[in-house]
DSSP file (Angstrom, degrees, kcal/mol; ACC not computed):
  #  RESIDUE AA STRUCTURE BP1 BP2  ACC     N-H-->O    O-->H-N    N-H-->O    O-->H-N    TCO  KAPPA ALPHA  PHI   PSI    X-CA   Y-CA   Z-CA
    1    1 A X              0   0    0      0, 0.0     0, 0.0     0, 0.0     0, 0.0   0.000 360.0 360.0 360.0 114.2   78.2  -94.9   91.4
    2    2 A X     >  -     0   0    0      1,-0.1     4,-2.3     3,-0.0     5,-0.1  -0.121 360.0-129.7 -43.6 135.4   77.1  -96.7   94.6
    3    3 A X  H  > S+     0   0    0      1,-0.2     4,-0.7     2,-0.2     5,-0.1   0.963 110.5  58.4 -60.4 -42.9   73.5  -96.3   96.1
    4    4 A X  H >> S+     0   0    0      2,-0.2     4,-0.8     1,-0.2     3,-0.8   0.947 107.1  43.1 -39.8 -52.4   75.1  -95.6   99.3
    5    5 A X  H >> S+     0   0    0      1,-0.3     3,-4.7     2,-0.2     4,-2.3   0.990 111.1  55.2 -62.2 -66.8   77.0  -92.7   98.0
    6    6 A X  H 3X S+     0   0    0     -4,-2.3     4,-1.0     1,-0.3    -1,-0.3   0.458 107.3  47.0 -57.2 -10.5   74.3  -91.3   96.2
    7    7 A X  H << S+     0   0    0     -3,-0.8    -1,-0.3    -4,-0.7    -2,-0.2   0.135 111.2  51.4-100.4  22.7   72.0  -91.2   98.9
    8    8 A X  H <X S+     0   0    0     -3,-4.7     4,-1.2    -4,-0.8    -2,-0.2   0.751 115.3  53.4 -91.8 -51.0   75.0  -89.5  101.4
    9    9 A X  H >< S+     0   0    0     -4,-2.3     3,-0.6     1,-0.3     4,-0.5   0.964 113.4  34.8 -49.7 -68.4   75.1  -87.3   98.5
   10   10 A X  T >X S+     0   0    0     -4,-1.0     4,-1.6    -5,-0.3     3,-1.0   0.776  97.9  69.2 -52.3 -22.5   71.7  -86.4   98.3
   11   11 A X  H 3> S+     0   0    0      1,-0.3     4,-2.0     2,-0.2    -1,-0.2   1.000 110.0  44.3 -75.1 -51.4   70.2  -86.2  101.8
   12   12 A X  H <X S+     0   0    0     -4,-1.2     4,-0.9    -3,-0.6    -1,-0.3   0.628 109.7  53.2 -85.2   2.4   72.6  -82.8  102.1
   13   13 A X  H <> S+     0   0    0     -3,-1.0     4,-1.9    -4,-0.5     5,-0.2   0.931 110.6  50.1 -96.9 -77.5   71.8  -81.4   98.7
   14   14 A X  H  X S+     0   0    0     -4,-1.6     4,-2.6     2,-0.2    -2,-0.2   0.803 109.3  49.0 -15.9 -50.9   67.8  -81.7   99.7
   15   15 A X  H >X S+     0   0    0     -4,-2.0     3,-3.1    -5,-0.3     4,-0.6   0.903 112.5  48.8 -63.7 -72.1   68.5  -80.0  102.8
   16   16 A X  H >X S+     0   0    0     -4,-0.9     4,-3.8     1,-0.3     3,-0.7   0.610 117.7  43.6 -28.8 -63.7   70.5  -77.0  100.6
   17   17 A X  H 3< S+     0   0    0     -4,-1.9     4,-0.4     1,-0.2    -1,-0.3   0.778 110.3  52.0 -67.0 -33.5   67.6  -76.9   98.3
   18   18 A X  H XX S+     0   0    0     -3,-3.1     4,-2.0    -4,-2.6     3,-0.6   0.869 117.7  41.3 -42.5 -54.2   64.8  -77.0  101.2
   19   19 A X  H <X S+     0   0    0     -3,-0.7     4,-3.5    -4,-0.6    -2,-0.2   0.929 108.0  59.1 -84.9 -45.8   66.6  -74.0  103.0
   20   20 A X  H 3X S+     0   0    0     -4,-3.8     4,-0.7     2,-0.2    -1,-0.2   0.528 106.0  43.6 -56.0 -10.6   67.2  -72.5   99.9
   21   21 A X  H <> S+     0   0    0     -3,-0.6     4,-2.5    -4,-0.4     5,-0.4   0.821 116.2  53.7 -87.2 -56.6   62.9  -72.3   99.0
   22   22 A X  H  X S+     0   0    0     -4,-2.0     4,-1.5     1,-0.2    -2,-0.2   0.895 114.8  41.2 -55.5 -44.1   62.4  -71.0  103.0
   23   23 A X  H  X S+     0   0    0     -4,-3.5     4,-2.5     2,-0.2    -1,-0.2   0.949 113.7  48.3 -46.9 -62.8   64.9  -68.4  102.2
   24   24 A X  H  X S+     0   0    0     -4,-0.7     4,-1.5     2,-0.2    -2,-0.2   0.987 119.2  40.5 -31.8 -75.9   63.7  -67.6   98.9
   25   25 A X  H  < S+     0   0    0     -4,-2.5    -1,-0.2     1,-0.3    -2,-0.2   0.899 112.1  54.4 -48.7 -37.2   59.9  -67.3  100.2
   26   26 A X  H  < S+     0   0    0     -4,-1.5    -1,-0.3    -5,-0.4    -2,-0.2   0.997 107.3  50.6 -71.7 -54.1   60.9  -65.6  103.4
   27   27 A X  H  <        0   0    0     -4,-2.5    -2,-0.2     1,-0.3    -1,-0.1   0.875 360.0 360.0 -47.2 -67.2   62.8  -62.7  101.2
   28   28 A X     <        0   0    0     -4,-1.5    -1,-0.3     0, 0.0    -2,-0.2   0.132 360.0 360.0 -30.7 360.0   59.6  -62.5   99.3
């Protein structure tokens, strides 16, 4: 797997998981 790819991949996964702790916390 190319580094390129894997960091296209990641950068939108981060976000997902980022919104997904501000979500979490905010429900809380």
């Amino acid at each position: 797997v190319p580094e390129v790819f894997w960091t296209v991949d990641t950068m939108p996964l981060s976000r997902a998981i980022e919104k997904s702790a501000q979500a979490g916390s905010r429900d809380r």
